[in-house]
N, C-alpha and C positions, 0 to 999 in steps of 0.2 A: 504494500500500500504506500505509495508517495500524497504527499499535500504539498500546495502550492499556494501560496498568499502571495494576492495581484490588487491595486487598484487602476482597475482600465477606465475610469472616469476622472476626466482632469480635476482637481483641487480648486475650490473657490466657486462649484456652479452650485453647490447647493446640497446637490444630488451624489454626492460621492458612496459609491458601494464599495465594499473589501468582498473579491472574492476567493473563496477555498475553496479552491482543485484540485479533487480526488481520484486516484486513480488505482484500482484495483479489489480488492473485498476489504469491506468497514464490516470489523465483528468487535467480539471482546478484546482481542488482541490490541486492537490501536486504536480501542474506547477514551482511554487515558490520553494517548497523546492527542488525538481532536478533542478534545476538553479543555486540557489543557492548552490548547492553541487560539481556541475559543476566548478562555479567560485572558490570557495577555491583550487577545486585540482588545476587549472590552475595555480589560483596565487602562488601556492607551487610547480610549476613545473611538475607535472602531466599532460603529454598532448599527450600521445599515450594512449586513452580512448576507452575500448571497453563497450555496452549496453548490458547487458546480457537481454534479453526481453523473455529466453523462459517460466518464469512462471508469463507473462503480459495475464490477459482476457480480457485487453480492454486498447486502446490507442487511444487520440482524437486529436483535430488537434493544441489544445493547447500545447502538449507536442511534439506535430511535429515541432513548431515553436523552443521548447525549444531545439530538437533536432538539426536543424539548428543551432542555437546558440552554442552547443556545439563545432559541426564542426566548424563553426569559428573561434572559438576559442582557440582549439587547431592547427588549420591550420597557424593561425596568429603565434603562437608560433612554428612553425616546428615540428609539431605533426599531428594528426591524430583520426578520429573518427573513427570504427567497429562496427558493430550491430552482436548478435550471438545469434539464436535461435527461431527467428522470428518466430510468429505462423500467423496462417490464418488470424486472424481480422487483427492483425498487417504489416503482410505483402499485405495483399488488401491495407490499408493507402499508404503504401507507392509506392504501382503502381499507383492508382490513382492520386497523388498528381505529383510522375514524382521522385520521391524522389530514387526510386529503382535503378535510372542509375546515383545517384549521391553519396553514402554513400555506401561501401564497406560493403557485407552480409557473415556470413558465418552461419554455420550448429549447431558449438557448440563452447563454450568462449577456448576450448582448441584449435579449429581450428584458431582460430581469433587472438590466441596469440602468434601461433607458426607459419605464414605465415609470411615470410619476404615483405618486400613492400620496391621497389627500392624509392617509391619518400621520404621514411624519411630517416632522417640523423640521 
């Protein structure tokens, strides 16, 4: 599993997203370290977070929790979580779980960056 922390939106328009770029299966194993990676960017102010998930083959329900956590997180802070690229494994988790009508989806991290969303400030 590699992650990858980008911001592809320039600084000052307002709209700046952070996003992490996963690449392989998200389980218990590397639960810790996206959590972990999560909380840094928060405490540095990072907290319009999108999941880039499209080159995820597998996501378990350990990192479903981690995911909630993220949205917390950034929610707590007047920010916001994004998922972009969601594949089939990943997207069955998240209907199943109920998760789908709660975590804003889009199709690609350039969708997900450039959608404005009235609830942030």
């Amino acid at each position: 599993m590699r992650i990858s922390v980008s911001d592809p939106t320039p600084s000052g328009t307002g709209n700046t997203w952070t996003v992490l770029a996963f690449a392989g299966e998200l389980d218990l194993a590397v639960a810790p370290q996206v959590r972990s990676t999560v909380a840094e960017l928060v405490a540095a102010g990072r907290v319009r977070l999108v999941w880039d998930l499209e080159q995820v083959t597998f996501m378990d329900s350990t990192v479903l929790g981690v995911l909630v956590y993220t949205m917390r997180q950034a929610e707590a802070h007047d920010g916001a979580l994004r998922l972009a690229g969601t594949g089939a494994q990943v997207l069955r988790l998240l209907r199943i779980t109920g998760m789908d009508g709660v975590v804003e989806m889009f199709p690609d991290v350039d969708t997900a960056t450039s959608v404005p969303t009235a609830r942030l400030r």
